[in-house]
C-alpha positions as CSV (number, residue, x, y, z in Angstrom):
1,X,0.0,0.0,0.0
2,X,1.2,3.5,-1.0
3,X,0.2,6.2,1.3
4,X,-0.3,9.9,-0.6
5,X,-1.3,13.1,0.4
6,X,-5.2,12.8,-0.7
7,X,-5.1,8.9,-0.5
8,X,-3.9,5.4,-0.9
9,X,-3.3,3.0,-3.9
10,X,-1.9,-0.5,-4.2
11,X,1.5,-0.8,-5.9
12,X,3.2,-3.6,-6.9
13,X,7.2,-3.9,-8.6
14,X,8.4,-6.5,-9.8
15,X,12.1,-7.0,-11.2
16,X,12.3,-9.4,-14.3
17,X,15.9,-9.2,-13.9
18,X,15.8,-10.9,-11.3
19,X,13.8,-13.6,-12.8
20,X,15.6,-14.8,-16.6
21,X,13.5,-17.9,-16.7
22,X,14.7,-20.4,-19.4
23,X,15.0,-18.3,-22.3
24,X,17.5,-16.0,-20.6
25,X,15.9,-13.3,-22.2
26,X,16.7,-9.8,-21.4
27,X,14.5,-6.7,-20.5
28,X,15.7,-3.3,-21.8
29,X,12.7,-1.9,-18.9
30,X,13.2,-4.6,-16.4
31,X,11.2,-2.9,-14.0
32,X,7.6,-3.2,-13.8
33,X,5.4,-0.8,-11.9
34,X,1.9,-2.1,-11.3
35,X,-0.8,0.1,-9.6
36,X,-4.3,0.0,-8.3
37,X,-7.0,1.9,-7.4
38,X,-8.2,0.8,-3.3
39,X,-11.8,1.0,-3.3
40,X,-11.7,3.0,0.4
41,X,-9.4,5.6,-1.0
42,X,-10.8,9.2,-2.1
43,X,-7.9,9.5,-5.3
44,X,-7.6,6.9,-8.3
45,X,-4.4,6.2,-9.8
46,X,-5.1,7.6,-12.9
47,X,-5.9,10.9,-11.4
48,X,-2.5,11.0,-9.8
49,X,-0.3,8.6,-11.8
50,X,2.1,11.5,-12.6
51,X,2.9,12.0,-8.7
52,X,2.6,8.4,-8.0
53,X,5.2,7.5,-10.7
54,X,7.6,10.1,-9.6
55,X,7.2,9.4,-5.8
56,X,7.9,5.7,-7.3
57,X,11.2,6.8,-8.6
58,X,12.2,8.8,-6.0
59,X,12.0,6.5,-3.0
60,X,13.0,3.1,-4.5
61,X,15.9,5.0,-6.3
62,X,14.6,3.5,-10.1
63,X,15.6,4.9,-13.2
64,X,12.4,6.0,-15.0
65,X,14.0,4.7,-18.1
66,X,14.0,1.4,-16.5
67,X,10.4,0.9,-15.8
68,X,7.2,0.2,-17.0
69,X,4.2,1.7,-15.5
70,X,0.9,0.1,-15.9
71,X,-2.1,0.9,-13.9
72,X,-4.5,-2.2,-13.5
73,X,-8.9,-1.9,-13.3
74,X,-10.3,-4.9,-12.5
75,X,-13.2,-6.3,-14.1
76,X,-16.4,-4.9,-12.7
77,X,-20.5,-6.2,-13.0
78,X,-23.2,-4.0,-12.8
79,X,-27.1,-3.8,-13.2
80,X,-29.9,-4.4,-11.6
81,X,-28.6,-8.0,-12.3
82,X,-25.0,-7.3,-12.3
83,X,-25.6,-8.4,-16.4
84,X,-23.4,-6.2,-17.6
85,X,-19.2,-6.3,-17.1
86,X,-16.9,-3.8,-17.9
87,X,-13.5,-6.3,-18.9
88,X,-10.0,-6.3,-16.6
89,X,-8.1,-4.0,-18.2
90,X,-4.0,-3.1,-17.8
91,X,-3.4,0.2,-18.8
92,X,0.8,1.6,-19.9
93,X,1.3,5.0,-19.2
94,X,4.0,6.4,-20.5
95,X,5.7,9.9,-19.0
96,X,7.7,13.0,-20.1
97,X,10.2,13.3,-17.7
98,X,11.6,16.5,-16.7
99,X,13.8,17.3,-13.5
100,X,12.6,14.2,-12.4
101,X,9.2,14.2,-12.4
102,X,6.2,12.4,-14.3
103,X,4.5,14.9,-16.3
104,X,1.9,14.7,-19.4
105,X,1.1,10.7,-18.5
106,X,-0.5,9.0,-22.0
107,X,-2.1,5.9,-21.5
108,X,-2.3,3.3,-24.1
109,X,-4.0,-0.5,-23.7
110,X,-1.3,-2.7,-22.5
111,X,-0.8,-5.5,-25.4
112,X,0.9,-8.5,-25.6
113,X,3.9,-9.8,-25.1
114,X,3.9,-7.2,-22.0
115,X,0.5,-7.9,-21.0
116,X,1.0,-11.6,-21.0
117,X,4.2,-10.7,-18.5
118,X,2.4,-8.3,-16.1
119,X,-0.4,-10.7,-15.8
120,X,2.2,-13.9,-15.3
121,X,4.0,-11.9,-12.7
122,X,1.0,-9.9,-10.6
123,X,-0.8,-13.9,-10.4
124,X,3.0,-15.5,-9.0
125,X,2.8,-12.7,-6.4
C-alpha cells in the first residue's frame, strides 16, 4: 500500500531481472510498476499517476527509463442484475520526464507480449 497526500493506492514492482526464466531473455525496462486503485481511497491512480510515478522513482531509487508503468482496473458487473461487465483491463502509461518528475502521463491498452508478462508476474505474487 502507497500512502499519498489525498489517498492510498496498491502498488506492486516487480524485477524481471531478477527472474531470466529459461529463455535467458533480457528486459531493456526490467522494472515493472503495477498500480491499483483501493476501493476505500478518495484518489484513483489515474488521477495521480504523474505524482505516484515520480514518488515511485524517487523513494525506490529506479531509473524512469528502466520501468514500466501500468495501472490495472479490474473487471467490474453492474445492473440491476449485475448483467453487464466492464472487462479487466492493464493500462501503460507512458511519462515525459523532466527534473525528475512524471508529467503529461499518456495511457495506451497494455498488449501483448507485455501484458502476457504483467499478468504472469501480478498472479505469482
Amino acid at each position: 500500500m502507497l500512502r499519498l497526500a489525498s489517498g492510498r493506492c496498491r502498488l506492486r514492482i516487480f524485477d524481471l531481472s531478477q527472474n531470466q526464466g529459461s529463455r535467458g531473455l533480457t528486459h531493456l525496462r526490467p522494472i515493472i510498476i503495477l498500480v491499483a486503485d483501493v476501493p476505500e481511497s478518495r484518489m484513483s491512480v489515474r488521477s495521480c499517476a504523474g505524482h505516484i510515478a515520480t514518488l515511485v522513482t524517487q523513494k525506490f531509487t529506479i531509473h524512469p527509463n528502466r520501468m514500466v508503468y501500468v495501472e490495472h482496473y479490474p473487471a467490474v458487473r453492474y445492473g440491476t442484475q449485475d448483467e453487464h461487465l466492464i472487462p479487466e483491463r492493464y493500462d501503460g502509461v507512458e511519462f515525459v520526464w523532466v527534473e525528475g518528475k512524471a508529467i503529461r502521463p499518456t495511457w495506451r491498452p497494455l498488449a501483448s507480449p507485455m501484458l502476457d508478462i504483467v499478468k504472469k508476474a501480478a498472479e505469482a505474487e
